[in-house]
Structures are given as C-alpha cells and as structure tokens.
C-alpha positions, -999 to +999 in steps of 0.1 A: +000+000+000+009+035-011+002+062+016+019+095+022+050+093+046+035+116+072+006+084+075+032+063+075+029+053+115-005+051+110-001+030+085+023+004+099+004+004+131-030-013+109-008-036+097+003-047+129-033-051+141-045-066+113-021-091+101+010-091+123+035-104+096+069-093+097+091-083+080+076-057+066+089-036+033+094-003+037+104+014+005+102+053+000+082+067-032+084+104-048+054+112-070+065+142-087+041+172-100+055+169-138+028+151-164+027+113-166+001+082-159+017+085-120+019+118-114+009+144-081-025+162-091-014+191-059+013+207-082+037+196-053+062+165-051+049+147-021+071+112-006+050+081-001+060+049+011+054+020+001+046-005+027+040-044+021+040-074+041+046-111+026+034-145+046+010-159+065-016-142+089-013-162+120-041-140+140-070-166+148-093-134+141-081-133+104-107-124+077-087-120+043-120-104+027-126-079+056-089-073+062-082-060+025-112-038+025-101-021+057-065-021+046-075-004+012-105+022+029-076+031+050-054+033+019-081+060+006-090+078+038-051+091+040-053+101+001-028+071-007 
C-alpha cells in the first residue's frame, strides 16, 4: 500500500493489528508534480512509502476479505 509518509505510523500500526506479519517492506516513493500516468495532481512533489507485508496471517481473528477492505479504505482515507 501506497500512503503518504507523514501516514506512515498510522499505517504500519494497521498492519500490525491486522495481520501481524513481519518483516515488513518499507520502500520510499516520490510522486513528482510533472505530467505522466503516475503523477501528483497538488502541483507539489509529495514522498509516499510503500509499505508491504509477505506470509502468512497467524491472527485466529483473520478475515482476508474484511482485512483488504479495511486495509484499502484506509489506503483511501489518507489520500494514498
């Protein structure tokens, strides 16, 4: 998931609720202003990061269905 790097605690603090994998990716992303299919709509550069986790869930409360939606309404609520 994509979100802006000031939602990035936020962020990494759902995933721990929610799915509790580790390690998780951590990879910084600058969305420029200039024209392209990716591009910042603001007319300012702003840094994302892009956050991912890779196994199994473990939790006994796991929903895969109800987890992505959260994850992703999340994702939208932060403007990522």
């Amino acid at each position: 998931m994509l979100v802006p790097l000031d939602k990035a605690a936020q962020a990494v603090n759902l995933f721990d609720q929610e799915v509790n994998i580790y390690p998780i990716w951590l990879c910084p992303f600058n969305l420029p202003s200039s024209p392209g299919m990716v591009r910042q709509r603001s007319g300012r550069n702003i840094l994302y990061l892009d956050i991912g986790v890779y196994g199994n869930c473990e939790l006994e409360t796991y929903n895969p269905k109800e987890t992505t939606r959260k994850l992703e309404a999340f994702v939208r609520s932060v403007q990522g």
